[in-house]
C-alpha positions as CSV (number, residue, x, y, z in Angstrom):
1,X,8.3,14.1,19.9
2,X,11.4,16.3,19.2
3,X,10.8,19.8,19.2
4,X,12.4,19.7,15.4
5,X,9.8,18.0,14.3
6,X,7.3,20.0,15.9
7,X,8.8,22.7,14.2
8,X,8.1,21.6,10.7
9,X,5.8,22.4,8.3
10,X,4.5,19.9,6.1
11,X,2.5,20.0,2.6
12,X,1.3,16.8,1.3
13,X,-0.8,16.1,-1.6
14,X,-3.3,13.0,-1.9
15,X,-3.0,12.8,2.2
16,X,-7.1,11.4,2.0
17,X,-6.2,7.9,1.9
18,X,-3.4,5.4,1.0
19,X,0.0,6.1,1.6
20,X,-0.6,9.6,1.7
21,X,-3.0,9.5,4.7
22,X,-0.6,7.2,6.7
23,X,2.2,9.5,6.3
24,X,0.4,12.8,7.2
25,X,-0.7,10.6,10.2
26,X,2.5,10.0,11.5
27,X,4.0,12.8,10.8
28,X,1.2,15.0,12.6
29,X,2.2,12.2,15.6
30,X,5.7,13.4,15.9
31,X,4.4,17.0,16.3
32,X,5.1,18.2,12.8
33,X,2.3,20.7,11.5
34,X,0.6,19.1,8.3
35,X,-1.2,20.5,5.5
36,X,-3.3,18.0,3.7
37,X,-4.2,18.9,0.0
38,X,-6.9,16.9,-1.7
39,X,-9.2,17.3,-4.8
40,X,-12.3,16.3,-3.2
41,X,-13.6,18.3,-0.7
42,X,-16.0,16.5,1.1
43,X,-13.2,13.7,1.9
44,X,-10.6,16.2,3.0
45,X,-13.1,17.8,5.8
46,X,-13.7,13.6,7.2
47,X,-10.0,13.2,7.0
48,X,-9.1,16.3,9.1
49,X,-12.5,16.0,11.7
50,X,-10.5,12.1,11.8
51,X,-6.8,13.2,12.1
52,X,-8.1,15.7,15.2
53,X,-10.3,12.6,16.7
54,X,-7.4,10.7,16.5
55,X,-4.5,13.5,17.7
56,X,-6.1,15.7,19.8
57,X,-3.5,18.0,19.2
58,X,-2.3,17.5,15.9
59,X,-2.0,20.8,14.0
60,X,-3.8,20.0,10.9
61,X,-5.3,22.2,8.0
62,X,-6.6,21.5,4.4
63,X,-5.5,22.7,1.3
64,X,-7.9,22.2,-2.0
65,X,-6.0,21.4,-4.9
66,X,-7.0,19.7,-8.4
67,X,-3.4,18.3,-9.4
68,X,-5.6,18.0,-12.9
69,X,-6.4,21.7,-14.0
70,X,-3.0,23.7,-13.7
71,X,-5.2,26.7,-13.1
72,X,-6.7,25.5,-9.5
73,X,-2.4,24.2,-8.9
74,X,-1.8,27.9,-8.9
75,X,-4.8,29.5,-7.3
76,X,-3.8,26.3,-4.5
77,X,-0.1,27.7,-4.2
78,X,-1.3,31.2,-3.9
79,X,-3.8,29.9,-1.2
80,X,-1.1,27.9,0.3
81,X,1.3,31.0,0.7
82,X,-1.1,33.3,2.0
83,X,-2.6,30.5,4.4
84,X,0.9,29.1,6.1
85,X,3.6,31.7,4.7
86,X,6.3,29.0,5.1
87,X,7.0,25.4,4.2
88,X,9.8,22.5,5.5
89,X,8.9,19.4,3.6
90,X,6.9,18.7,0.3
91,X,5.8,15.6,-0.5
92,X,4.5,15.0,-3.6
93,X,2.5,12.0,-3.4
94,X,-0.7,12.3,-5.2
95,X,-1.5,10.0,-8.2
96,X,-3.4,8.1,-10.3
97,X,-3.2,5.0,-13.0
98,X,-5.9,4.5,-15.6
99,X,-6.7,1.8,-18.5
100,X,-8.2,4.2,-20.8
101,X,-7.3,7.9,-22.0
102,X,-8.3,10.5,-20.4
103,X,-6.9,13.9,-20.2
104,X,-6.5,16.8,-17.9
105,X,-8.1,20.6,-18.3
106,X,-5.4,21.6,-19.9
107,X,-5.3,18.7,-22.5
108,X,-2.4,16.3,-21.4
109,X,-2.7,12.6,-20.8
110,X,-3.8,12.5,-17.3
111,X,-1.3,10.6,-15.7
112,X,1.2,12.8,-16.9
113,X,-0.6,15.5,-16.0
114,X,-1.3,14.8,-12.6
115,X,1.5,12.6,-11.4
116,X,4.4,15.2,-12.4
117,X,3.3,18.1,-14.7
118,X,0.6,19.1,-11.7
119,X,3.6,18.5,-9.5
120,X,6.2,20.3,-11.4
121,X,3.9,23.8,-11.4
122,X,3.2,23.4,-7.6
123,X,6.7,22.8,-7.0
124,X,8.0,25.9,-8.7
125,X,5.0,28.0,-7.2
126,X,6.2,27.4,-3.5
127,X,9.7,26.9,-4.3
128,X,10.8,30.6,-2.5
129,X,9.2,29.5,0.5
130,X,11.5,26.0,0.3
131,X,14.3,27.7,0.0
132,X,13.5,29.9,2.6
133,X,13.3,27.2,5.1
134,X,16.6,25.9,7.8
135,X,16.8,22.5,5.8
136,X,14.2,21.9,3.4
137,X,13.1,18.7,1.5
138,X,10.9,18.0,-1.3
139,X,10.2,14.3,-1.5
140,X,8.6,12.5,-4.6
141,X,6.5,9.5,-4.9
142,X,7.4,7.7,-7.4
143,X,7.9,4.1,-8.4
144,X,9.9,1.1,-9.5
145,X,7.6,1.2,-12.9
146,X,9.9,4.0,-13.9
147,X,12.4,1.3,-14.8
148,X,10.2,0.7,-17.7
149,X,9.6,4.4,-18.8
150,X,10.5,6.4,-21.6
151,X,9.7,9.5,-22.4
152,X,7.5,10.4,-25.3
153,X,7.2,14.3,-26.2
154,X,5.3,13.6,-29.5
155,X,2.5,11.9,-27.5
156,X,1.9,13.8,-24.3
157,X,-1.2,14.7,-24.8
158,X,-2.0,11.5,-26.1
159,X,-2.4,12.5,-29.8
160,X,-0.8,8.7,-30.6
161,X,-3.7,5.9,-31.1
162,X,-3.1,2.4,-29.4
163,X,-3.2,4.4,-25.8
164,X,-1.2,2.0,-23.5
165,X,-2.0,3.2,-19.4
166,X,0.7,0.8,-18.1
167,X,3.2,2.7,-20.1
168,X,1.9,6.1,-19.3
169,X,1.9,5.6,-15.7
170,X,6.0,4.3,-16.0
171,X,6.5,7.5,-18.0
172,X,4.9,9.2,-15.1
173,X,7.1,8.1,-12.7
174,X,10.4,8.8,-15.3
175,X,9.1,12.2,-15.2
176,X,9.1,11.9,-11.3
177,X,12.4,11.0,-10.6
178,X,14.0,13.4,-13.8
179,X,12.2,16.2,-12.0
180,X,13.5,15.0,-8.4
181,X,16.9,14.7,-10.1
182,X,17.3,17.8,-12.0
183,X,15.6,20.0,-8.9
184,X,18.6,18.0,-6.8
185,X,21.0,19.8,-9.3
186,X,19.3,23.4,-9.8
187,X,18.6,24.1,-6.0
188,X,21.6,22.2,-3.9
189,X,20.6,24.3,-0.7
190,X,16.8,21.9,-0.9
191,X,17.4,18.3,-1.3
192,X,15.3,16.8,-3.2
193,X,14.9,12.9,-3.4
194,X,12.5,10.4,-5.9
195,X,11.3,7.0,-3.7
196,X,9.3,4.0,-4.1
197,X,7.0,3.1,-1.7
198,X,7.2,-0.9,-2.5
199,X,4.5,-3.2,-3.4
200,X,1.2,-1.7,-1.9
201,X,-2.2,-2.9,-1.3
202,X,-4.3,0.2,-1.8
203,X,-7.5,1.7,-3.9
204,X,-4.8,3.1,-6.1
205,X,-5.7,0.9,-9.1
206,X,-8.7,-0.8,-7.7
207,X,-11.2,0.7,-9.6
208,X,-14.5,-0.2,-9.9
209,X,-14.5,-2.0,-13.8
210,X,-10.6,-0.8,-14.2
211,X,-8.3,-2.9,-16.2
212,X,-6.0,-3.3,-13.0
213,X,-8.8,-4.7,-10.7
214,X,-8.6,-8.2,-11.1
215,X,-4.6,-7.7,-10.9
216,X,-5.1,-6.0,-7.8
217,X,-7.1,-8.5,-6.4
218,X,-5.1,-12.0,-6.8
219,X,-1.8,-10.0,-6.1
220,X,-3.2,-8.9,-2.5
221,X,-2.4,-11.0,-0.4
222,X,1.2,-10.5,-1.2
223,X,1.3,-6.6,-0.9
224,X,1.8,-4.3,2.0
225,X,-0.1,-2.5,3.7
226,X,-0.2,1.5,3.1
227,X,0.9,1.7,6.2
228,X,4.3,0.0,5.3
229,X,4.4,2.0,2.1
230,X,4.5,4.8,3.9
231,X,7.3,4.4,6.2
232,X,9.8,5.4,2.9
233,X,8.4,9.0,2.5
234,X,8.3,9.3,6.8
235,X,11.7,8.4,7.1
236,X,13.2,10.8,4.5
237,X,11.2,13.3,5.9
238,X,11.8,12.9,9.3
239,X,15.5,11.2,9.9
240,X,18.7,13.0,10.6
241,X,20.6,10.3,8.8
242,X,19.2,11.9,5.5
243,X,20.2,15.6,5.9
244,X,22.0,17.2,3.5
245,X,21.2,14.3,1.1
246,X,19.8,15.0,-2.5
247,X,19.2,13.8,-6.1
248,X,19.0,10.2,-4.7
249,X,16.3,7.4,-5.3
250,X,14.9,5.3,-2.2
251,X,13.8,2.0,-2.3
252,X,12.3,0.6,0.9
253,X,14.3,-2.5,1.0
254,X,18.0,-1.6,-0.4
255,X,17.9,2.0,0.7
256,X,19.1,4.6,-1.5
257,X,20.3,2.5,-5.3
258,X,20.1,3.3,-8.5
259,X,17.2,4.5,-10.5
260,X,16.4,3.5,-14.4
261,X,19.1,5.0,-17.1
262,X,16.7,6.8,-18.2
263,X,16.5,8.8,-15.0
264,X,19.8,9.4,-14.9
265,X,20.2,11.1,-18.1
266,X,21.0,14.9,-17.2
267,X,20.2,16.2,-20.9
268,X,16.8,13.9,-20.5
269,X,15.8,15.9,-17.5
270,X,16.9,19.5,-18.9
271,X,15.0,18.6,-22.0
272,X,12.1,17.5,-19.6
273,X,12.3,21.1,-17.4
274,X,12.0,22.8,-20.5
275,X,9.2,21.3,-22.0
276,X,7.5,21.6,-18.5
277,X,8.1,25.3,-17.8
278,X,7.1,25.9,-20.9
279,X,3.8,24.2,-20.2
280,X,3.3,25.6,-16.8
281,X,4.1,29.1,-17.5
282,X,1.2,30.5,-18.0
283,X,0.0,29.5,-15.0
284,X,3.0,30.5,-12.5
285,X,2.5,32.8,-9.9
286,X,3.8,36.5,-11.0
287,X,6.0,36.8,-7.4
288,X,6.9,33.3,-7.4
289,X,10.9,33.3,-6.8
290,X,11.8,30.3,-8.7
């Protein structure tokens, strides 16, 4: 464990289970100090009383946060700043894919809502602290379905009929890597990088009666383990090959390659910031230094 890892303070959202869980794991093994935020609280209390079984001296804390209601992001970053007062690595992680529409408090699809709008306003909300930091990374989650993406500002709240949640999650993860990308070119002193974490085998769509369950269940045997999706989002925290790098897309296999056109379209992601703040505002901490 080197002591610059123990000297870094990690935030990671949907740390509970999944990929998220086996990378606060490992990073809490190498001595960084993790802050797990999760919606539910019941699980986030058994997944730090299991982190602190399993680490007897990992330095672990919780973090409520409801990526869904844009009111409880920013009473979460507030929390989060008066709680830990400084931050080293983000990883925005959390997610969710549905079959059917369903929207967020605020009234936005909820897969754009929680993957990247949810995101975007924690981002900004702890962005002084990032900056603040001896070389800070914000990491996001993303995935390969952004190659079929497009992004539809006329229907972001879902107000089109024929509601397709295939093509909302891939507009998701657009969002994702436009957000990592155009963060990359606003703040070049905070690298910021968009990654996929490869074919996993997790509860992510396997839910009970979901659309995606059966798909989930005859493709198993040929996915990895969270575990192995993990190791992406651990190594670009974590590895000293990666400093300084930013605005790039990781895929587990080829390294970093290119993402969709669509993600690299600079006046996309302006147009996408916009649209965002403008959303978000209203909710942004008043001494947030973004």
């Amino acid at each position: 464990m080197s002591t610059e890892q123990k000297s870094k303070t990690v935030l990671i959202t949907g740390a509970t289970d999944g990929i998220g869980q086996y990378t606060a794991k490992a990073l809490l093994t190498m001595g960084c100090e993790v802050v797990i935020a999760a919606r539910n609280a019941d699980k986030l209390e058994k997944t730090l009383q299991e982190f602190r079984r399993q680490i007897p001296d990992a330095r672990v804390e919780g973090l409520l946060l409801d990526l869904a209601d844009l009111e409880k992001v920013r009473q979460a970053a507030s929390e989060y700043r008066r709680r830990f007062g400084r931050l080293d690595v983000l990883i925005n992680n959390a997610g969710l894919i549905v079959s059917s529409l369903q929207k967020t408090v605020q009234g936005y699809e909820i897969q754009f809502g929680v993957n990247h709008l949810g995101h975007f306003l924690l981002t900004l909300s702890l962005m002084n602290l990032l900056e603040a930091a001896t070389e800070p990374s914000i990491i996001h989650v993303s995935s390969h379905a952004h190659y079929g993406g497009k992004l539809d500002f006329d229907n972001l709240r879902g107000e089109k009929s024929g509601y397709n949640g295939f093509a909302a999650y891939a507009q998701s993860k657009l969002a994702n890597v436009l957000f990592s990308n155009e963060l990359a070119r606003r703040y070049p002193q905070v690298a910021s990088n968009a990654l996929h974490p490869g074919p996993v085998r997790t509860g992510f769509g396997n839910k009970p009666g979901g659309f995606y369950k059966l798909i989930w269940t005859i493709a198993s045997p040929f996915l990895w383990s969270a575990e192995q999706g993990a190791q992406n989002s651990i190594r670009l925290a974590t590895s000293p090959a990666l400093k300084g790098v930013t605005g790039q897309y990781f895929d587990p296999r080829k390294g970093a390659c290119r993402p969709s056109r669509k993600a690299q379209d600079v006046q996309l992601a302006q147009q996408l910031w916009d649209w965002s703040l403008k959303a978000v505002e209203p909710h942004l901490l008043k001494d947030a230094q973004w």
